[in-house]
C-alpha positions in Angstrom: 95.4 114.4 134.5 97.6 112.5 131.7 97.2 113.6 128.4 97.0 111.5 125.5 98.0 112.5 121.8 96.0 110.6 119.5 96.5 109.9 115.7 93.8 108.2 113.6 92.9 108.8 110.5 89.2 107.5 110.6 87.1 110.4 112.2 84.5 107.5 113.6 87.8 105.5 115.1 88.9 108.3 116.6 85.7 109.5 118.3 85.1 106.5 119.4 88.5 106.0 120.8 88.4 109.8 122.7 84.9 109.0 124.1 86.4 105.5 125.5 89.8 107.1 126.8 87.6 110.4 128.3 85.2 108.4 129.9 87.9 106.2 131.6 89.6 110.4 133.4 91.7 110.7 130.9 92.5 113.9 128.7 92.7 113.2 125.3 94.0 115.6 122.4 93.1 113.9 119.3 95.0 114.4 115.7 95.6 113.4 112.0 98.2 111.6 111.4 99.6 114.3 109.1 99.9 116.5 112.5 102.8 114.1 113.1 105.5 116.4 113.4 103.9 118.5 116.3 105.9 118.8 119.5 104.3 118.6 122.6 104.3 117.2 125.7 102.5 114.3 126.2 102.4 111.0 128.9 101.2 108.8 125.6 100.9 108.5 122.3 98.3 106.5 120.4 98.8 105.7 116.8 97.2 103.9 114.1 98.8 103.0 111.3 97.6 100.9 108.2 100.9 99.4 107.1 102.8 98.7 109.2 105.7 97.5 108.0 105.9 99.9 105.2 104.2 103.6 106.0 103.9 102.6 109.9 107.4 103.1 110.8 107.8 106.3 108.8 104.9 107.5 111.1 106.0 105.9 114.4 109.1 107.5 113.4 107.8 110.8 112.5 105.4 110.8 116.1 108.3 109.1 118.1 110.3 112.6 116.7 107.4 115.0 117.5 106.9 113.5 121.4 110.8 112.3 122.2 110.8 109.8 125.3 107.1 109.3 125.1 105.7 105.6 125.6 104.0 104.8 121.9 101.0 102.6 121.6 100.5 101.7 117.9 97.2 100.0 116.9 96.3 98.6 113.3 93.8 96.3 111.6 96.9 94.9 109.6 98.2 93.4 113.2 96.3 89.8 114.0 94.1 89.2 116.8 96.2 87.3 119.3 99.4 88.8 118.9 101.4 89.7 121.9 101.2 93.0 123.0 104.8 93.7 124.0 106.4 91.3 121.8 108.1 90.8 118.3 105.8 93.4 116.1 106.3 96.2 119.0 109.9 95.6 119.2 110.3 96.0 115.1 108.2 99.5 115.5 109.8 100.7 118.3 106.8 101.4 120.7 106.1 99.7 123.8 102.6 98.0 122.6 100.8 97.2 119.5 96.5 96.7 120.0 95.0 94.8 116.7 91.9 96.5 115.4 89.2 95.9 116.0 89.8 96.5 119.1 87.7 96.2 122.6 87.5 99.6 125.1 88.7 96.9 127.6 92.0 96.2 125.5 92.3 100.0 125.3 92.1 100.7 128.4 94.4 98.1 129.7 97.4 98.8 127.4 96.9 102.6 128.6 97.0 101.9 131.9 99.8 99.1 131.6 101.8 102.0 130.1 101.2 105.3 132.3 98.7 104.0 134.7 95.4 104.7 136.3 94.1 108.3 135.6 94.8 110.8 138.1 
């Protein structure tokens, strides 16, 4: 089963996104933000970040350091609805997709599974 690190501040967010993510099979080990610098093995990290072209790089950069080689999923309410996954914003933060918040378990699920695939 993959397992997903998960860093979000907002303890509803984050429930919310482990019941979406562990209903869809996968495992799900969900964090603070200031549990950044934990090293683990992981197949993908989730990570909200409020700024993020200020404190969100320090913290993509901080995760990014804690889970080396790991595919990075960043969502914020800062980013706007409509904005390409893959594109200009991911490519300044270094991680392969950025979600806006709010987000849908649909969008979730599909950048998940765009990045490591179907549960197993």
């Amino acid at each position: 089963m993959q397992l997903i690190a998960l860093y979000e501040d907002d303890d509803l967010m984050r429930a919310l996104l482990v019941e979406w993510l562990v209903a869809a099979g996968y495992s799900v080990s969900a964090r603070s933000p200031c549990d950044a610098s934990i090293k683990d093995a992981v197949d993908l990290v989730i990570v909200s970040i409020y700024m993020p072209k200020q404190g969100g790089q320090q913290l993509v950069g901080a995760v990014q350091a804690g889970h080396p080689e790991t595919p990075v999923i960043a969502i914020s309410g800062q980013f706007r609805c409509g904005l390409a996954v893959d594109g200009a914003a991911a490519q300044a933060l270094g991680v392969q997709q950025v979600i806006a918040k709010p987000l849908s378990r649909c969008d979730l699920l599909a950048a998940v599974c765009d990045t490591i695939g179907p549960p197993t």
